[in-house]
MIMIRO-639062 format. One record per residue (C-alpha): residue number from 1; residue in one letter; x, y, z. Coordinates in steps of 0.05 Angstrom, whole numbers. Example, Ala and Ser with C-alpha at 12.3 -4.5 7.8 and 13.67 -1.06 7.14 Angstrom:
   num   residu     east    north       up
     1        A      246      -90      156
     2        S      273      -21      143
END
This chain:
   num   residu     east    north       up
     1        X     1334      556     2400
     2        X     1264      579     2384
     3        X     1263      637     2436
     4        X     1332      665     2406
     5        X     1308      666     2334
     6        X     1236      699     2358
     7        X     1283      748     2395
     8        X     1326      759     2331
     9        X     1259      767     2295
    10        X     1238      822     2338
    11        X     1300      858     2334
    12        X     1320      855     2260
    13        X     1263      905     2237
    14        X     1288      955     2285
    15        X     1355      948     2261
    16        X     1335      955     2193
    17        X     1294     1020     2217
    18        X     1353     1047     2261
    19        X     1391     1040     2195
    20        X     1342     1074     2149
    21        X     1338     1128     2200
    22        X     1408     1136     2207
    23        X     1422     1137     2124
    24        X     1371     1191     2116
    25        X     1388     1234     2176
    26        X     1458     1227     2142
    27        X     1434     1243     2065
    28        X     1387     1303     2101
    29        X     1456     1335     2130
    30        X     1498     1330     2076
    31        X     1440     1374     2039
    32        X     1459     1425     2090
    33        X     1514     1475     2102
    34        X     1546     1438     2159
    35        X     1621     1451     2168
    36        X     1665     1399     2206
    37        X     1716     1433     2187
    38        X     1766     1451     2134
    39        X     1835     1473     2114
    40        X     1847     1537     2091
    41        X     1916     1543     2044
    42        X     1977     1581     2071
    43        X     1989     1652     2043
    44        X     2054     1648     2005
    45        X     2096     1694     2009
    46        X     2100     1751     1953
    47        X     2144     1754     1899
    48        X     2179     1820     1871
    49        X     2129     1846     1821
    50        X     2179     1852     1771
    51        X     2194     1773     1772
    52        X     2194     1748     1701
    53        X     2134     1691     1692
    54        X     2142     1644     1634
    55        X     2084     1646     1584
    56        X     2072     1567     1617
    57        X     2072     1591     1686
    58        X     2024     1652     1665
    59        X     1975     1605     1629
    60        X     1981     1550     1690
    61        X     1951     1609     1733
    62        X     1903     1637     1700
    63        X     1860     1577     1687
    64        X     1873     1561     1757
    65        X     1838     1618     1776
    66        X     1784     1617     1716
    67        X     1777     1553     1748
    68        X     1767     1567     1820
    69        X     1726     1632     1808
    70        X     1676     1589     1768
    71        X     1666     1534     1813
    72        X     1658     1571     1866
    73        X     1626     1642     1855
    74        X     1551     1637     1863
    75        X     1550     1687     1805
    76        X     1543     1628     1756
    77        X     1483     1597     1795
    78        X     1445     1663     1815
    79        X     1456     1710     1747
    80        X     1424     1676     1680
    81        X     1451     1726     1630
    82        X     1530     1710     1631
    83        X     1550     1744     1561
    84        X     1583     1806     1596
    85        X     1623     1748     1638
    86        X     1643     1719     1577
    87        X     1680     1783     1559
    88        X     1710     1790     1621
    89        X     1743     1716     1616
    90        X     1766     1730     1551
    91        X     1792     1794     1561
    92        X     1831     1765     1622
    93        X     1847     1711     1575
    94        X     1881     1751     1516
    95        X     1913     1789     1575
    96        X     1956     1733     1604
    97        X     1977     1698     1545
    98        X     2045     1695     1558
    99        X     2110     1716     1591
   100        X     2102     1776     1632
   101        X     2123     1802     1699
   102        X     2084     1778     1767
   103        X     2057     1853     1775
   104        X     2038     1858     1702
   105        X     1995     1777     1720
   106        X     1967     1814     1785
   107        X     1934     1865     1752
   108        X     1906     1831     1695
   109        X     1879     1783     1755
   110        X     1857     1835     1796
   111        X     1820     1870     1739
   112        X     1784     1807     1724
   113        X     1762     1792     1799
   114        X     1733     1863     1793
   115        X     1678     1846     1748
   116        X     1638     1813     1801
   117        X     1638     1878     1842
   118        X     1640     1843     1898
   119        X     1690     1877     1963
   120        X     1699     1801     1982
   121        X     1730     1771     1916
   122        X     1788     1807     1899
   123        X     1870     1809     1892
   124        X     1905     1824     1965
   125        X     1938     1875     1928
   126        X     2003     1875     1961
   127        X     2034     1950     1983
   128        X     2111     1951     2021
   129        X     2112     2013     2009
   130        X     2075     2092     2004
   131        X     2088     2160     1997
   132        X     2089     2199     2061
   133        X     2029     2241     2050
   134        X     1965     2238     2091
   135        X     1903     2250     2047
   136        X     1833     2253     2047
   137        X     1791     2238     1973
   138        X     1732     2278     1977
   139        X     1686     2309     1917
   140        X     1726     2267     1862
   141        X     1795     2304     1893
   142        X     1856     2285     1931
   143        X     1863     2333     1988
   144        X     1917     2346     2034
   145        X     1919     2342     2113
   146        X     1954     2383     2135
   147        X     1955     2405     2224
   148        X     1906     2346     2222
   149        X     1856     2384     2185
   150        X     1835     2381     2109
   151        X     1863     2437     2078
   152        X     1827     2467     2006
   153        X     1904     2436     1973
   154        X     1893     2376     1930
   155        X     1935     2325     1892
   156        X     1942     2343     1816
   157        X     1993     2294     1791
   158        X     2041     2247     1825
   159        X     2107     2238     1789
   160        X     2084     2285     1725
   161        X     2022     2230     1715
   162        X     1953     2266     1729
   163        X     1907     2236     1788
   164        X     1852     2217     1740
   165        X     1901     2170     1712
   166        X     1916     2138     1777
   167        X     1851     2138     1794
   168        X     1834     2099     1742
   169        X     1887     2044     1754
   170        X     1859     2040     1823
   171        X     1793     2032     1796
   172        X     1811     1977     1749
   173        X     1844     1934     1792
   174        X     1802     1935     1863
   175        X     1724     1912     1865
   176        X     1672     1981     1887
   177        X     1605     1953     1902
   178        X     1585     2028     1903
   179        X     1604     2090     1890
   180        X     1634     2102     1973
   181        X     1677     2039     1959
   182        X     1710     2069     1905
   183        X     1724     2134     1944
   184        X     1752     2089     1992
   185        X     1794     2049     1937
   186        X     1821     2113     1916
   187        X     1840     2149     1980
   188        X     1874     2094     2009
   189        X     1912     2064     1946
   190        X     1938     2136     1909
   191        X     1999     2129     1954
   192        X     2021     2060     1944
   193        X     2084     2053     1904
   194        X     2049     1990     1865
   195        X     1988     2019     1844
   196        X     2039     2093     1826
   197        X     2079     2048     1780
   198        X     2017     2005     1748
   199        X     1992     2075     1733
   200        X     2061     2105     1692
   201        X     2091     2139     1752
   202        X     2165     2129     1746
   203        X     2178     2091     1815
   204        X     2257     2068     1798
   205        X     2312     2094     1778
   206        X     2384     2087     1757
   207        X     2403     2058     1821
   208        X     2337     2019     1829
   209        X     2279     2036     1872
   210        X     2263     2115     1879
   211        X     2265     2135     1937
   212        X     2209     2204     1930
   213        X     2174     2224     1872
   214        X     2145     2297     1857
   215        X     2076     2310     1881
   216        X     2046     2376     1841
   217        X     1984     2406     1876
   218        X     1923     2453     1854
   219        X     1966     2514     1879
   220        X     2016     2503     1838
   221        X     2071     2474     1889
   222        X     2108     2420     1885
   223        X     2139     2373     1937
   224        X     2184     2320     1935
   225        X     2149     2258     1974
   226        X     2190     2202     2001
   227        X     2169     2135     2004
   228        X     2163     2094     2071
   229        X     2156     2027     2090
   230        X     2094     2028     2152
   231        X     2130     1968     2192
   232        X     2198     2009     2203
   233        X     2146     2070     2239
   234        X     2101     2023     2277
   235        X     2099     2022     2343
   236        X     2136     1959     2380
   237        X     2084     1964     2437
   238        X     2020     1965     2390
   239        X     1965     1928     2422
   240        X     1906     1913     2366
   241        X     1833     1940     2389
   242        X     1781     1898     2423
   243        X     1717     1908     2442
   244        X     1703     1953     2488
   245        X     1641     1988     2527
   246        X     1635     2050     2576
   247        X     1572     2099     2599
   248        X     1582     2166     2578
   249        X     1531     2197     2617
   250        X     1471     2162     2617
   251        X     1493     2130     2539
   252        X     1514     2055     2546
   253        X     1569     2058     2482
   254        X     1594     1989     2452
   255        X     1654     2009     2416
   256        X     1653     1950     2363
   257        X     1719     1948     2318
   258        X     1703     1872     2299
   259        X     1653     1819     2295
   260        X     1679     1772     2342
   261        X     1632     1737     2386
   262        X     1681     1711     2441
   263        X     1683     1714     2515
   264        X     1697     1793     2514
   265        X     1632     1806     2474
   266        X     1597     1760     2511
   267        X     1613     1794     2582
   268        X     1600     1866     2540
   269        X     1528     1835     2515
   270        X     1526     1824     2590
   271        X     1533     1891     2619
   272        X     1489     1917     2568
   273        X     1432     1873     2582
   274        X     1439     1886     2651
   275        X     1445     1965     2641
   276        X     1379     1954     2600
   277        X     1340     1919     2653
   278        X     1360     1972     2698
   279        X     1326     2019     2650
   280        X     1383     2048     2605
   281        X     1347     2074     2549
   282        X     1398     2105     2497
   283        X     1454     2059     2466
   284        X     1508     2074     2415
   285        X     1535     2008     2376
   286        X     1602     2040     2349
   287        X     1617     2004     2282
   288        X     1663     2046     2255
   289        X     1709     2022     2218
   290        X     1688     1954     2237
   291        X     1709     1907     2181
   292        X     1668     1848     2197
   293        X     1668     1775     2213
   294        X     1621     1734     2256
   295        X     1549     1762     2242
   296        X     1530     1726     2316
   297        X     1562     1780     2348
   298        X     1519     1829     2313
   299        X     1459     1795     2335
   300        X     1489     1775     2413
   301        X     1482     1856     2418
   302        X     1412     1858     2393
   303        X     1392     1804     2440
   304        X     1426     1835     2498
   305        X     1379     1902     2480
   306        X     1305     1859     2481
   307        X     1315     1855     2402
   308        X     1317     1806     2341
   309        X     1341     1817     2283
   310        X     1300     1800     2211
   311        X     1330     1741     2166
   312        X     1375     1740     2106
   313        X     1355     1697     2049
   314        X     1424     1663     2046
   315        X     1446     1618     1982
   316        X     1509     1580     1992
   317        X     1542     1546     1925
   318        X     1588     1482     1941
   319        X     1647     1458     1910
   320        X     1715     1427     1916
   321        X     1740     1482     1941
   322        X     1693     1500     1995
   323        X     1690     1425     2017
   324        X     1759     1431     2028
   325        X     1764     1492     2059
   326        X     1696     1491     2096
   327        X     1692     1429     2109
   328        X     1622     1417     2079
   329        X     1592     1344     2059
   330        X     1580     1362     1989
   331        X     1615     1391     1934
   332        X     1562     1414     1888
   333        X     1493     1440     1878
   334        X     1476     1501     1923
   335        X     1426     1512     1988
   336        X     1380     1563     1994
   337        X     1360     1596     2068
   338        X     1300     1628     2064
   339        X     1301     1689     2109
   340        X     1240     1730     2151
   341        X     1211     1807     2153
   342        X     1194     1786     2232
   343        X     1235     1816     2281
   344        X     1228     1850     2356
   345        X     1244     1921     2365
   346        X     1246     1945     2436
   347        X     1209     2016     2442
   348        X     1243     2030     2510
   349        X     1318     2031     2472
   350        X     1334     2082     2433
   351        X     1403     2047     2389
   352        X     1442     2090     2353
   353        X     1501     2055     2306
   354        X     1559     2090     2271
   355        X     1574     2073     2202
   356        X     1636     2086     2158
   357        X     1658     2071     2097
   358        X     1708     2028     2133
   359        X     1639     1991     2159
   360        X     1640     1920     2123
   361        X     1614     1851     2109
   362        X     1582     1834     2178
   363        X     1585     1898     2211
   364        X     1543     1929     2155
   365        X     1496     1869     2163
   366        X     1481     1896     2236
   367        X     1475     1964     2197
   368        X     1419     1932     2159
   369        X     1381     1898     2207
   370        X     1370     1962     2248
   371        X     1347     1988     2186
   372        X     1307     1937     2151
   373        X     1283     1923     2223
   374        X     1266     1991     2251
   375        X     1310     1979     2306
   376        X     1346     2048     2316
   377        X     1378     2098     2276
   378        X     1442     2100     2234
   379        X     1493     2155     2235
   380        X     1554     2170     2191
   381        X     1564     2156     2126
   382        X     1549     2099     2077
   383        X     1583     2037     2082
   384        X     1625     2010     2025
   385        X     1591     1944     2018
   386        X     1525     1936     1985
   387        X     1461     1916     2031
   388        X     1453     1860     1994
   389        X     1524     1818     1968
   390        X     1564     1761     1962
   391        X     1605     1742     2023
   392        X     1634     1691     2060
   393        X     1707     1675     2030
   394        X     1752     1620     2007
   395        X     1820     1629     1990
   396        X     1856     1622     1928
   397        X     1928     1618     1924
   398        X     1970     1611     1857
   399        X     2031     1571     1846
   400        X     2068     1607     1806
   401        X     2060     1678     1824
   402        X     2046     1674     1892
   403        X     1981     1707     1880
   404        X     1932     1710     1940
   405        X     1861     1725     1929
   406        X     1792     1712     1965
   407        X     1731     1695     1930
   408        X     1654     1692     1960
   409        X     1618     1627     1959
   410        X     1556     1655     2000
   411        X     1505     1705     1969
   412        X     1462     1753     2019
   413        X     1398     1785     1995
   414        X     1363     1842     2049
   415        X     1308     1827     2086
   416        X     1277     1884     2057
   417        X     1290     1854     1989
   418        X     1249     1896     1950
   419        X     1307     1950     1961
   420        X     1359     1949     1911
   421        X     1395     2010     1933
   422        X     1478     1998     1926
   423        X     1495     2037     1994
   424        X     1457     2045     2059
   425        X     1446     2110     2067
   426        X     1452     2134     2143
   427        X     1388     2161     2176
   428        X     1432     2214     2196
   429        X     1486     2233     2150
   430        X     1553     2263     2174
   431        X     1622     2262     2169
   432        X     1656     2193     2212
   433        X     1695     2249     2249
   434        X     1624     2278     2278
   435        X     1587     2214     2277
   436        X     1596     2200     2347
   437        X     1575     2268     2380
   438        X     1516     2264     2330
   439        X     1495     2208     2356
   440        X     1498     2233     2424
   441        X     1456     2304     2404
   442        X     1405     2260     2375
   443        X     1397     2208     2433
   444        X     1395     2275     2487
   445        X     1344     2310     2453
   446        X     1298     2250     2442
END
């Protein structure tokens, strides 16, 4: 009897330590931004935007999304001077104050999203249909293509109402974190029938929806413009792009249309590392258009090329929300990554990346590492999203309208951080359409 208690003796304080350990191994990761995963909402589906919304419904939804926004924005943790915030709630708040249609609720939601600035917290603005014209909005204009070629014709007005008017609809109602994301905004929005009608353009008529609408351009012409739904011209046999590599010449070219680190990027990272070891010395990462995603695919290609990338200070805010839809331990107070100048170059690569306008969220993180790194050179033009933002989504979804918005629950500062700049400006600046044989001139002749 005497040997078992000794033995239980002996054992008991190494329980009693296995137990400690375990509590504060389990307190220490729920400090951290570990995800066992979430569940994100279903989109609903959209209502007609000229759906009547009682003034209960419309009050219901927006202090839902007051509500959401503020627990979850890091804005409210990061920025100590709130009082143009405050305006922005109560202008949203003396803006849906009662009965009103769901595209009337949309915009006065989407206009108070866009005081964050931020590309990832924002309306998804929905468009069924646009005016077929194909357009191009450079130097503050609307200009025609026409033979696939920008001709010196621009947009003047669209149903009698002038483009700075629509412009400025489009401006109030999606988030620019710079000047090239509103250029973007613009040129791709001016034809949607939503934004047409938010702006005064007559988009009905006596027997319901129009279907054209008078476009009047800087010559003086006018065309009638019909509007189209894109499903009813797509093409059944559309396969959506991957990732894809090929040599031209003695150029090892990633073209990389999305951050996705999966088996196909890893077998690309592959092939480049081997190309590299075999003494490949001029790469082109094509990012183009590239609107983001997994930031580990950015850095798989680094690796592959003898390089790492510099660190991201990275502050993550948790809530409700993101413990639901992340799957976090916690669901308050925030964590703060501290990132690092150090990083690798390789001075037998010589990287070239392509950058858009279309180049976004993680894709223009790999834009910044080659920067703030000195890894290679960038070529195109500046991306719409800041080098330094908010990112990493949740959903929001709202009963009553069916409104379906995203909102950022990460913020990302530059490694570089003493740069404040709002766009990355290309080492090389060029139109996307010549950003690629750019590249290519450059890497020959060095």
């Amino acid at each position: 009897m005497k040997k078992h208690m000794t033995k239980w003796k002996a054992i008991i304080p190494i329980l009693i330590l296995l137990l400690v350990l375990i509590t504060v191994g389990i307190f220490g990761l729920s400090r951290l931004p570990v995800s066992f995963g979430g569940q994100y909402p279903v989109r609903p589906e959209s209502l007609a935007t000229d759906t009547l919304l009682t003034k209960e419904q419309v009050i219901e939804d927006r202090d839902l999304a007051i509500q959401f926004v503020e627990n979850a924005h890091p804005y409210f943790v990061v920025e100590e001077e709130q009082a143009a915030y405050e305006q922005a709630r109560q202008d949203y708040v003396d803006a849906a104050s009662g009965e009103m249609s769901v595209g009337d609720f949309q915009a006065a939601t989407a206009e108070y999203l866009c005081f964050f600035e931020d590309g990832h917290t924002r309306i998804r603005w929905s468009e069924d249909e646009y005016l077929d014209m194909e357009q191009v909005y450079q130097n503050g204009n609307t200009y025609c293509v026409e033979n696939g070629s920008v001709s010196d014709r621009y947009v003047v007005a669209i149903g009698g109402v002038p483009t700075e008017n629509i412009y400025r609809a489009i401006d109030s109602v999606f988030p620019a974190e710079n000047d090239m994301a509103r250029q973007m905004n613009r040129e791709y929005y001016i034809s949607g029938r939503n934004i047409l009608e938010l702006a005064g353009v007559v988009v009905q008529d006596s027997d319901g929806m129009a279907e054209s609408v008078a476009v009047t351009y800087s010559d003086g012409s006018i065309a009638e413009c019909t509007f189209y739904k894109p499903e009813e011209n797509s093409d059944s046999d559309y396969e959506p792009s991957v990732n894809t590599w090929q040599m031209d010449g003695d150029i090892f070219v990633v073209n990389f249309v999305e951050c996705v680190d999966d088996e196909n990027l890893k077998s690309i990272a592959t092939e480049l590392e081997r190309a590299v070891k075999q003494g490949c010395d001029k790469v082109i990462i094509d990012a183009r258009g590239n609107g983001g995603g997994n930031s580990n695919a950015c850095e798989r290609l680094l690796r592959a090329m003898g390089m790492k990338a510099p660190g991201y200070d990275m502050l993550v805010r948790f809530s409700d929300e993101a413990k639901e839809q992340v799957g976090y331990l916690r669901s308050s107070g925030t964590f703060r990554w501290n990132g690092s100048s150090k990083c690798t170059a390789n001075d037998n690569v010589h990287l070239a990346v392509l950058c858009d306008r279309y180049t976004f969220s993680s894709a223009t993180m790999l834009c910044v590492w080659v920067r703030d790194g000195q890894l290679g050179t960038i070529v195109g033009e500046a991306s719409s999203n800041t080098p330094s933002s908010y990112g990493d989504i949740l959903y929001m979804t709202l009963p009553n309208s069916h409104i379906f918005a995203t909102v950022s629950h990460k913020q990302f500062i530059r490694p570089d951080e003493n740069n404040t700049e709002r766009a990355l400006m290309p080492d090389i600046q060029t139109s996307p359409d010549e950003a690629y044989q750019s590249a290519v001139d450059f890497l020959s002749s060095n």
